[in-house]
Every structure is written in C-alpha cells, then in structure tokens.
C-alpha positions as CSV (number, residue, x, y, z in Angstrom):
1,X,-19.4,4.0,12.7
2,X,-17.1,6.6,14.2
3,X,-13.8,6.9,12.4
4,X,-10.3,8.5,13.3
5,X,-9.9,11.9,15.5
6,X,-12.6,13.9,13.7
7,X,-15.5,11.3,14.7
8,X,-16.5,11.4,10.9
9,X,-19.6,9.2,11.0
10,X,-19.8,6.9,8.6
11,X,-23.4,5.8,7.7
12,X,-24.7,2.7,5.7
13,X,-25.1,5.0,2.3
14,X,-21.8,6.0,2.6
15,X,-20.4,2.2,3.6
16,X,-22.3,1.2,-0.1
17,X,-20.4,3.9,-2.0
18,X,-17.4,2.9,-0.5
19,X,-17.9,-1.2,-1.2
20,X,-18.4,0.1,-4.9
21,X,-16.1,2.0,-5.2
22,X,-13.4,-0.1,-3.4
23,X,-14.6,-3.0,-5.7
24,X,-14.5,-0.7,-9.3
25,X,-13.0,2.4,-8.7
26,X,-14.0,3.0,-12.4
27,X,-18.1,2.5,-12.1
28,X,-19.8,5.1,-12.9
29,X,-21.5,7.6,-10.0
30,X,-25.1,7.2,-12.0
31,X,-25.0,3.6,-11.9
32,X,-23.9,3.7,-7.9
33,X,-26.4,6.5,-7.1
34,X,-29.3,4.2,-9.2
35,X,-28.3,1.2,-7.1
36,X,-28.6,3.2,-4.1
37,X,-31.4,5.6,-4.7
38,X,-29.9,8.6,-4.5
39,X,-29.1,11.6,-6.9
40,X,-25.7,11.6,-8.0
41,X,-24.8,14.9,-6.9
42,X,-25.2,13.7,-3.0
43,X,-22.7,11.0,-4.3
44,X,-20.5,13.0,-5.1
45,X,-21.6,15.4,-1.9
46,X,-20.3,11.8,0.0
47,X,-17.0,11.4,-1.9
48,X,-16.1,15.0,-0.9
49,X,-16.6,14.9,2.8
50,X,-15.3,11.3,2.6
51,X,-11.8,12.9,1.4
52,X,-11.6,15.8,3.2
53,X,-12.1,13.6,6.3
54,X,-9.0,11.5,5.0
55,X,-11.5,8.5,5.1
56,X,-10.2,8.4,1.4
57,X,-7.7,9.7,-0.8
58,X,-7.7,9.4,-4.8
59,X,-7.9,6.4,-7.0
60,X,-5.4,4.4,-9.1
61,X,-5.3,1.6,-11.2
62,X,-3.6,-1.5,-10.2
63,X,-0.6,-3.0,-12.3
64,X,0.4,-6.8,-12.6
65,X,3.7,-6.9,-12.5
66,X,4.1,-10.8,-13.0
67,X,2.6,-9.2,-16.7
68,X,5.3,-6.8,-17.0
69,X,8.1,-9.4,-16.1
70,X,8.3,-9.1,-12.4
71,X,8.3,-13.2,-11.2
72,X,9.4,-12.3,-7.8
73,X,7.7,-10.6,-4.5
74,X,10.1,-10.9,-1.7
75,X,10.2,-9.4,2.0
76,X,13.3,-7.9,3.5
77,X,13.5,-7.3,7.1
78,X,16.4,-4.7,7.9
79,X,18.9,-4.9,10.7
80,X,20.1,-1.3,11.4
81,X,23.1,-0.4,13.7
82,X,21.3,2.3,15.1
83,X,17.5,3.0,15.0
84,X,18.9,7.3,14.5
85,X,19.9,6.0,11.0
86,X,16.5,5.0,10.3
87,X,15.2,8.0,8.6
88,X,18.4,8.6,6.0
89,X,17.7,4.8,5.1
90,X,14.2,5.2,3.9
91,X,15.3,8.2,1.9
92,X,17.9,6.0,0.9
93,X,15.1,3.0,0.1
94,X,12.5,5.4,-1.5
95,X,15.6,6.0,-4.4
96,X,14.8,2.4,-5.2
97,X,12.1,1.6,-7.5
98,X,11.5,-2.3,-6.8
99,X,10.9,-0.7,-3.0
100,X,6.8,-1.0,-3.2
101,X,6.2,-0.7,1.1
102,X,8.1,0.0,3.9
103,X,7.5,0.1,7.2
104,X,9.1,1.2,10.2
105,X,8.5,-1.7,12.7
106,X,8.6,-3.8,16.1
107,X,10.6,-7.1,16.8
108,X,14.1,-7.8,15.5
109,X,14.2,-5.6,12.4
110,X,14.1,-1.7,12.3
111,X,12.7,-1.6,8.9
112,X,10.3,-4.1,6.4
113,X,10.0,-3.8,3.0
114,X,7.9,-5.2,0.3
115,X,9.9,-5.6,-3.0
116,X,9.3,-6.8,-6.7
117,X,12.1,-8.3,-8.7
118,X,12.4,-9.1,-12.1
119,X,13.9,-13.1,-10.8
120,X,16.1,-14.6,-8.2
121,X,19.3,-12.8,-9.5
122,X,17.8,-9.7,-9.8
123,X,16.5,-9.7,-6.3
124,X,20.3,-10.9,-5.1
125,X,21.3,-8.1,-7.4
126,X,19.2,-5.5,-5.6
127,X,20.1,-6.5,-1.9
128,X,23.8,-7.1,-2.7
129,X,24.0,-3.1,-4.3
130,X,21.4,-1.6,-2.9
131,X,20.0,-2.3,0.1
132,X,22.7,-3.8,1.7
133,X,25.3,-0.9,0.7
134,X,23.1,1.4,2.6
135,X,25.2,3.1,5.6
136,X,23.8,2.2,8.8
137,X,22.2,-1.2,7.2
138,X,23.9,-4.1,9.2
139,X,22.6,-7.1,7.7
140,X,18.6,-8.7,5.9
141,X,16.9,-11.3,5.9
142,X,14.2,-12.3,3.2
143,X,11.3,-14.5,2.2
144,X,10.8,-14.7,-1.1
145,X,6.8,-15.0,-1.7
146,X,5.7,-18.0,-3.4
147,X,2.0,-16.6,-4.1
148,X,-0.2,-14.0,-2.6
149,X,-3.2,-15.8,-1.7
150,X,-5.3,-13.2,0.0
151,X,-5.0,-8.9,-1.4
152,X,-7.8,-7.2,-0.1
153,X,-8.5,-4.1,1.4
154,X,-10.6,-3.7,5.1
155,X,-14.2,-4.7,4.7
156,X,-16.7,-2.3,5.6
C-alpha cells in the first residue's frame, strides 16, 4: 500500500506494528517483535521510517472526560459573515479549552467544532461568551451528542 506524496510503502510487517500499536500504544516492542518474528531493533527501524514519513506521529494517552465531570459532547457549526474572518476565529477558538476539533468545512457553516462541557448550562455558558462573542461569528447551531457509539481510528 502506497501512502501520501512520498509513496511510503507500507508492507504487511509494518500494517501489524501498526494494528498493535494503534490498539496499545503502551505494549511493549519485545512482545510485538515476538508476535511478529522479528528483532526488536527492526521494530523500532519501522517506527522511525513510519514517523519520518508522517505515516505517524507520537503517542498519547486517552482521557474520559465523562470521569473527570464532562456529561456533555456537543457539535457547533459556525456561521461567519465573511469566510476572510475565518483564520482570526480559530485563533480566537484555539483560546478555548472545551474546543477539542475544528474544522474548516463545506456546506452551510464555515467552521465545526467538537466541544466538551461540564452540562447543559455550561455548554449555553460557553456559546453565549465565547463562541458567539467572537467578531465575525454570525450565529451556531448545535447537537448535543447523546452517546458516541463508534471511536475508532482507520483500519489497516
């Protein structure tokens, strides 16, 4: 499998590494290279070329907000007057810290975002003061997420 401009090829021994990886970023590169049957220097020979090629790029762990007190996902699409304010709003949205995604897209809004709020109030807090003060923001509309039933990333 070819991927992106530099036609990295991406053979079945790398595709394992990344499955397990992907799965635990945590297990250990003896217990993947034992699995696979090779040393665990030319695993880590993989996961170098793999990140230079921008096929990857580091690791981190994954929080659950509903633990830390954060009941609700919502989605905000944002009207803009003009799409030339739409680079001084995202610098405006990356100030806010429930702001998790955003994306500059097609269709009837300029902007999406992906937010997490503590409730309901503090969701009607955050687009009453925040995202709706914005300059150039015209108007939102969101859907509140009642569960996220699928989270993955692409299968290789």
């Amino acid at each position: 499998m070819k991927i992106n401009s530099l036609q990295i090829e991406i053979d079945g021994i790398d595709k394992e590494i990344l499955r397990d990886l992907m799965e635990d970023a945590r297990k250990p590169i003896l217990q993947i290279a034992n699995k696979i049957g090779i040393s665990g220097a030319a695993i880590h020979q993989r996961l170098r070329k793999l990140e230079q090629s921008g096929v990857i790029s580091g690791s981190k762990f994954v929080v659950n907000n509903k633990v830390l007190g954060y009941s609700t996902m919502a989605f905000v699409g944002i009207y803009l007057e003009k799409a030339a304010t739409n680079l001084e709003t995202v610098r405006e949205l990356k100030k806010i810290p429930e702001v998790l995604e955003c994306h500059y897209t097609t269709g009837n809004w300029s902007i999406l975002i992906k937010i997490i709020c503590l409730d309901n109030e503090h969701l009607m807090t955050l687009l009453n003061t925040k995202i709706q003060a914005i300059e150039g923001v015209s108007r939102t509309e969101t859907f509140i997420s009642l569960d996220q039933q699928i989270e993955r990333q692409i299968q290789l």
